[in-house]
N, C-alpha and C positions, 0 to 999 in steps of 0.2 A: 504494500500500500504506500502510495507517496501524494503528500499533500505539497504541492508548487503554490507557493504565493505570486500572486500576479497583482498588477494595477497600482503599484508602490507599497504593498506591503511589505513591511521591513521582515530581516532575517531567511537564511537558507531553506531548501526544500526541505520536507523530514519524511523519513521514510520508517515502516514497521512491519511486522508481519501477524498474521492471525493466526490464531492460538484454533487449537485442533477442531472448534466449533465454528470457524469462520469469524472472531468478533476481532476486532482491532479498536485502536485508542490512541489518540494523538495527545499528549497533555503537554506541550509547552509551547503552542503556537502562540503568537499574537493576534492582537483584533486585528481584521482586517479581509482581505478576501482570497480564496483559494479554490484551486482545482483538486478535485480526490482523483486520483487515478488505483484501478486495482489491477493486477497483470499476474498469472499464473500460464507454466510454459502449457501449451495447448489448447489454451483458451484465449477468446479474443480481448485485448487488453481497453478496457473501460471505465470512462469516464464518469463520474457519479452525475445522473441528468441529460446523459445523451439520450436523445429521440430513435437512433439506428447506430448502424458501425460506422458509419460514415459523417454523424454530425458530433459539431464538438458542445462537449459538458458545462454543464451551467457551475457558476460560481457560489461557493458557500461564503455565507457572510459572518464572518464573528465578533462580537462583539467583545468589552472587556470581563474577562468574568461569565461569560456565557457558553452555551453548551452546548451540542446537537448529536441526533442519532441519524446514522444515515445505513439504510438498505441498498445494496448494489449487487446484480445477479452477474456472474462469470458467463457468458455461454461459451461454448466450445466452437473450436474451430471445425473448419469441413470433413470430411474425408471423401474420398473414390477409391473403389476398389472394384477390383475385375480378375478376366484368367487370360493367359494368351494360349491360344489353342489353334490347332493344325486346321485343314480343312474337313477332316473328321471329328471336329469340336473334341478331340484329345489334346488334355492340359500341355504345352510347352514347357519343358523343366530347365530354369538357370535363364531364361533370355533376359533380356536386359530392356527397360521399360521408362520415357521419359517423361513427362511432365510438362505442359507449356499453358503459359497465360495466357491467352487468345487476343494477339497484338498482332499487329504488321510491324518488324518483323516477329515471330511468337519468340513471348520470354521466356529460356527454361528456369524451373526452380528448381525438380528435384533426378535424381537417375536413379534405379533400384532394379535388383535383379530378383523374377519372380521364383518362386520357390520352386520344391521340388513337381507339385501338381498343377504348376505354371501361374499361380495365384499370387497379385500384388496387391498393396494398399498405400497408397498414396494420404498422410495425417497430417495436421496444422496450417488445412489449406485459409486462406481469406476467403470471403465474399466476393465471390466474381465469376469468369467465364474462362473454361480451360479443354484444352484440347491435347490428346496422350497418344502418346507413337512410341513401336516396338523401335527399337535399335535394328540395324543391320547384322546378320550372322551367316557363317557359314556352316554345315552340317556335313556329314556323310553324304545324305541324300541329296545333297541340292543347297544353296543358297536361299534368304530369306531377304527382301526390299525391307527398308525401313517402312511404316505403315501403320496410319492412324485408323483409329477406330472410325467405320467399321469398314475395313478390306479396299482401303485407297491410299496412295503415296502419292494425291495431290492434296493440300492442305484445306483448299475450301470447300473440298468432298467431304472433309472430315467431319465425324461428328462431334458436337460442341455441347457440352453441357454447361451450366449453371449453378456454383454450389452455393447456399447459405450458410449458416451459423447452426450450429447444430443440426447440423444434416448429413449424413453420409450418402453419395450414389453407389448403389450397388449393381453390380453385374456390368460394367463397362468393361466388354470383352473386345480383346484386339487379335485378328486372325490374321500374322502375316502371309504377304503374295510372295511366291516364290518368281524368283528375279536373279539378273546376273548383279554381284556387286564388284568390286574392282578393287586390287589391292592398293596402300599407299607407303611405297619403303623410297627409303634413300640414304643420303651421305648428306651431312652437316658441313659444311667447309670454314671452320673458323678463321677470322685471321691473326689469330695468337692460338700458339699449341702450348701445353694443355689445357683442356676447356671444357666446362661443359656448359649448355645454352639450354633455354626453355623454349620449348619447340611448339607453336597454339597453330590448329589448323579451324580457322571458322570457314562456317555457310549458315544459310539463312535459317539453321535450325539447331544451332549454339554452337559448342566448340568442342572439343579434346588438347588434350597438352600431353606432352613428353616429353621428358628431358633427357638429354643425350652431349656423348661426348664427339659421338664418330656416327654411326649408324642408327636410325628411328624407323619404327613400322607404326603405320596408326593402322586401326580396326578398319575393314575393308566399308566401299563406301558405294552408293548409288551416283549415276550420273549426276554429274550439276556443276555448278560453280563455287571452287571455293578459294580461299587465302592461305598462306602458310606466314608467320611472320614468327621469328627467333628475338630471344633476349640474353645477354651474358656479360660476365664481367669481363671487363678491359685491364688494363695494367695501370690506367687514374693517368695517363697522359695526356697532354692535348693533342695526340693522333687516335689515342687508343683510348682514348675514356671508359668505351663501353664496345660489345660486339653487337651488331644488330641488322637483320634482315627482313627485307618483305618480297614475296613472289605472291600473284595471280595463280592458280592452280583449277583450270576446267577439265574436268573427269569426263570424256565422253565416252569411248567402246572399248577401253582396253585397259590393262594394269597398268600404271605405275608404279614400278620397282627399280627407275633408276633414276630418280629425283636426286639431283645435284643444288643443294640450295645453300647458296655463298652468306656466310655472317661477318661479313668485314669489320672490320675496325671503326668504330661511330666518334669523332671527332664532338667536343663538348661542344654545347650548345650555349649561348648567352645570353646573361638573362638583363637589360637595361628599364630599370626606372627611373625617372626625373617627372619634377613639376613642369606643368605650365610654361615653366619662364627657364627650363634646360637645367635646374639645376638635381646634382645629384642628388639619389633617396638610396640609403643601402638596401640590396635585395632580400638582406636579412631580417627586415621588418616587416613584411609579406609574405604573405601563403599564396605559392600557385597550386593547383586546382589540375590534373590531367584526369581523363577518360577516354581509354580508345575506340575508335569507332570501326567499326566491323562490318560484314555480312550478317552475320549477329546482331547488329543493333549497337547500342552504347554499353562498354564496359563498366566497372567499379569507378566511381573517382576515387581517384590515390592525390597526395599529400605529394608533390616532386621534393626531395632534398636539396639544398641549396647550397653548394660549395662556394662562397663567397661572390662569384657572380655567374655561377654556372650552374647547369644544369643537366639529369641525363636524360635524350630525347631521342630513344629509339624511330627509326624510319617507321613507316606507315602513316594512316588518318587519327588523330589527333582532336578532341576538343580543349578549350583552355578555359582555365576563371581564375583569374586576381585577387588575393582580398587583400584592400590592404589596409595601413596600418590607420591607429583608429583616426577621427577625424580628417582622412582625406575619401573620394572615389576615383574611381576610372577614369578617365576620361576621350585613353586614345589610345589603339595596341595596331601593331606594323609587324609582321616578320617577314626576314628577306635573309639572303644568302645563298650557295648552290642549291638548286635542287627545291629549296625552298618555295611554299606557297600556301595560300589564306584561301581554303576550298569554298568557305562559306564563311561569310564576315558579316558577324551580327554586330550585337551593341558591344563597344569596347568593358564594359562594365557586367555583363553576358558570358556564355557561353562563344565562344568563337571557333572556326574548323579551323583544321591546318592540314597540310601534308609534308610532316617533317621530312627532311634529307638528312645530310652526315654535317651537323652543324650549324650556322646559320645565329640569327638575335633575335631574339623576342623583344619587342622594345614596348614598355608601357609607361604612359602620358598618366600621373595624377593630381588633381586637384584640391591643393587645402582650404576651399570656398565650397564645400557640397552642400546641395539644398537640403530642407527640411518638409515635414506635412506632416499637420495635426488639426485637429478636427473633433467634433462634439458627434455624439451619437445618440438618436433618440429612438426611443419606443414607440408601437400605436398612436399611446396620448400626447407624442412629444418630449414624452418623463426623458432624462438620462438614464443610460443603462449601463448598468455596472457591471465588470467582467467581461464585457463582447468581446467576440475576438472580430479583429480586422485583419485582412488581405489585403499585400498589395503585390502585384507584379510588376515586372517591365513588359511594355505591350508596345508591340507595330504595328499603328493603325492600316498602313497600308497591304500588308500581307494576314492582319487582325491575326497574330500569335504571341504565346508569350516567349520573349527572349531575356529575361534576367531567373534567378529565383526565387519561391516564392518568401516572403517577409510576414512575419505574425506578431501581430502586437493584443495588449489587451489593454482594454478602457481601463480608466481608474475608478474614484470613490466617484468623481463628479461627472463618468461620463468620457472623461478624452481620452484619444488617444494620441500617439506621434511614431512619426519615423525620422530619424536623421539619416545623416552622410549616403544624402543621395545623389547619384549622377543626374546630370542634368536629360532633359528626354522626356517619352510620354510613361504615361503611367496606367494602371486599372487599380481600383481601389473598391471594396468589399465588406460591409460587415453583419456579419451572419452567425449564427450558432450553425446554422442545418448542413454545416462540414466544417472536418478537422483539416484537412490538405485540400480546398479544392483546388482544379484541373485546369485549362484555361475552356475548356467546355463548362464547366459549372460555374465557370467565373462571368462567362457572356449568358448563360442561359437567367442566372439569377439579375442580371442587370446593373453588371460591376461600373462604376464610374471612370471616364476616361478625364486623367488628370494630367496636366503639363507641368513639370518643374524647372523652375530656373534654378543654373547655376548662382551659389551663394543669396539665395532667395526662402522663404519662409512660405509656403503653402497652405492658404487656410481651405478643406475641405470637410463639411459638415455632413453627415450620413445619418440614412435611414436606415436603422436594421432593417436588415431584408428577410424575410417569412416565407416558407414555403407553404401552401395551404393545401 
């Protein structure tokens, strides 16, 4: 159990745990006001006062010297479970079963190998929409396509289910087509011996990895398109920083078994901040932000380390985000050098593409004048309302998407809310209970405000909670 004070209430979160009857007790909080959150693993983590899983929890109010009881139900998360079975619907023993969120392109979450009567279960899923494919294998008898439920290796054949909150689906069975699949081996070519590199092969239906010094075989594969891209250490010089590769790799009628894929030497990459008016900002006061971007989709974002003005920037596509330090933002990012290029250039204060090479500057523009926005929030009658949460995102009116992310504020005693160190540009602004993270779909459907701020300017915007009915 954790109770977060929000809206200027003073003092840290506090957290406890409930005693074997479910009862818990917060006794040293201050007056003021708070969110209860309760979270157990396999349960959906809940807010005290949400309406669904999706909207956020109402504020408790205390006073000094006062007291309150509060009821909160746990529900459970999803599950799916099925069998993979032959075309004789005989269970499959050992194949290997994945998991996907029903996205373009689909998210995977989880990979599991079904038992010995071919029987899997997929547990702790969220509310939503999800679609489940055999892995590719090969047998005595024959080879098996990758193949979603029910008996197709095209994705929007597939069948799509729906899971809620305490709900399990059962019987989602998957009957792989027997198919030719292709093998994938080669030779690593580093360019520092000895070595070993992490070897990721994406397609539009997640990844695999293997690490190798000399020789890698991935699990055989159906036709398609996919990438191969290596990572490895270098010897920390400014030739050899790092080793790093990327190849295109399309599978169409035959094996590949004599993949030659070069991991050369990756030359550091630079990392340049300065204000406005050229002058230096050490790189050491800022977080960059990396996540790679795939056939897959978007990777993890990682944290880059920052060796005094440097950085490591394996080849391939690339997202970037800045943060810097406090009291300034963004205001203007450029990278150039071999090979070098900007695939997709959103807000400098944003996410932004790249196509790293073998080195190359990152160069980021910040400003010590970022705008400000705050603003009163009122209820039905006009009242102020205490605890709302507010959204704001960065938005392009011209392509209407969001390009920064997303910012959560909560009202205080009287009503306001704020956001500082903001870059200059348009804005969507929101404030609603009836979601905890919304989307920029839920942010247009509810009728989020489009706000402009100026550089070194103070933003006065006043909001209607918004109500779902």
């Amino acid at each position: 159990m954790t109770a977060q004070p929000i809206g200027g209430t003073p003092g840290p979160a506090s957290r406890v745990n409930t005693n074997s009857n479910g009862s818990f007790e917060f006794t040293t909080l201050h007056a003021g006001a708070y969110i209860i959150t309760a979270s157990r693993k396999n349960f959906a983590p809940t807010q005290y006062g949400q309406k669904d899983f999706r909207s956020a929890g109402l504020p408790i109010i205390l006073d000094e010297a006062s007291s309150t009881f509060l009821n909160i139900r746990l529900p459970r998360l999803g599950t799916i479970s099925g069998r993979v079975v032959d075309e004789n619907d005989v269970g499959m023993p050992n194949h290997d079963v994945v998991i996907y969120r029903n996205t373009r392109p689909p998210q995977m979450l989880s990979r599991l190998r079904a038992d010995e009567r071919g029987a899997f279960r997929f547990y702790g899923l969220d509310p939503g929409s999800y679609v489940v494919r055999t892995v590719a294998r090969e047998y005595e008898e024959g080879s098996y396509l990758p193949t979603f439920a029910k008996e197709t290796t095209i994705l929007e054949d597939a069948r799509v289910t729906e899971v809620n909150l305490d709900q399990e689906v059962n019987n989602f069975d998957v009957s792989p087509k027997q198919g030719r699949v292709y093998k994938i081996e080669g030779e690593v070519l580093p360019g520092r011996q000895p070595t070993a590199v992490n070897l990721t092969m994406a397609s539009d239906m997640g990844r695999e990895e293997v690490q190798t010094g000399k020789s890698f075989r991935f699990p055989p594969v159906a036709p398609g398109e996919y990438e191969l891209y290596a990572e490895g250490p270098g010897d920390g010089s400014y030739n050899c920083f790092m080793l790093g590769g990327y190849m295109p790799l399309p599978v169409r009628d035959r094996d590949l078994t004599d993949i030659q894929m070069p991991v050369p030497c990756v030359r550091e990459t630079q990392l340049s901040v300065t204000d406005k008016g050229g002058q230096y900002i050490s790189p050491q006061r800022v977080q960059l932000l990396a996540r790679r971007k795939d056939l897959a989709g978007v990777g993890e974002s990682k944290s880059l380390p920052i060796a005094i003005s440097r950085v490591q920037l394996p080849p391939g596509r690339f997202e970037l985000l800045l943060k810097p330090p406090p009291n300034y933002c963004v205001v203007g990012f450029s990278y150039f050098g071999a090979r070098a290029e900007i695939t997709d250039k959103g807000r400098p204060d944003g996410w932004n593409e790249i196509l790293a090479g073998s080195g190359g500057t990152l160069r980021f523009t910040l400003s010590s004048t970022p705008g400000t926005m705050h603003g009163l929030v009122s209820g039905l009658s006009h009242e102020p309302v205490e605890g709302a949460p507010v959204y704001l995102e960065g938005y392009d009116p011209d392509q209407r998407k969001r390009v920064t992310e997303l910012q959560v504020a909560r009202t205080d005693s009287r009503g306001q809310y704020q956001f500082t160190t903001l870059a200059p540009g348009s804005y969507r602004v929101l404030a609603t209970f009836e979601f905890q993270y919304p989307d920029a779909a839920a942010m247009e459907r509810s009728g989020a405000k489009v706000v402009a701020v100026q550089e070194g300017k103070d933003t006065l915007q006043d909001l209607d909670l918004s109500v779902i009915r």
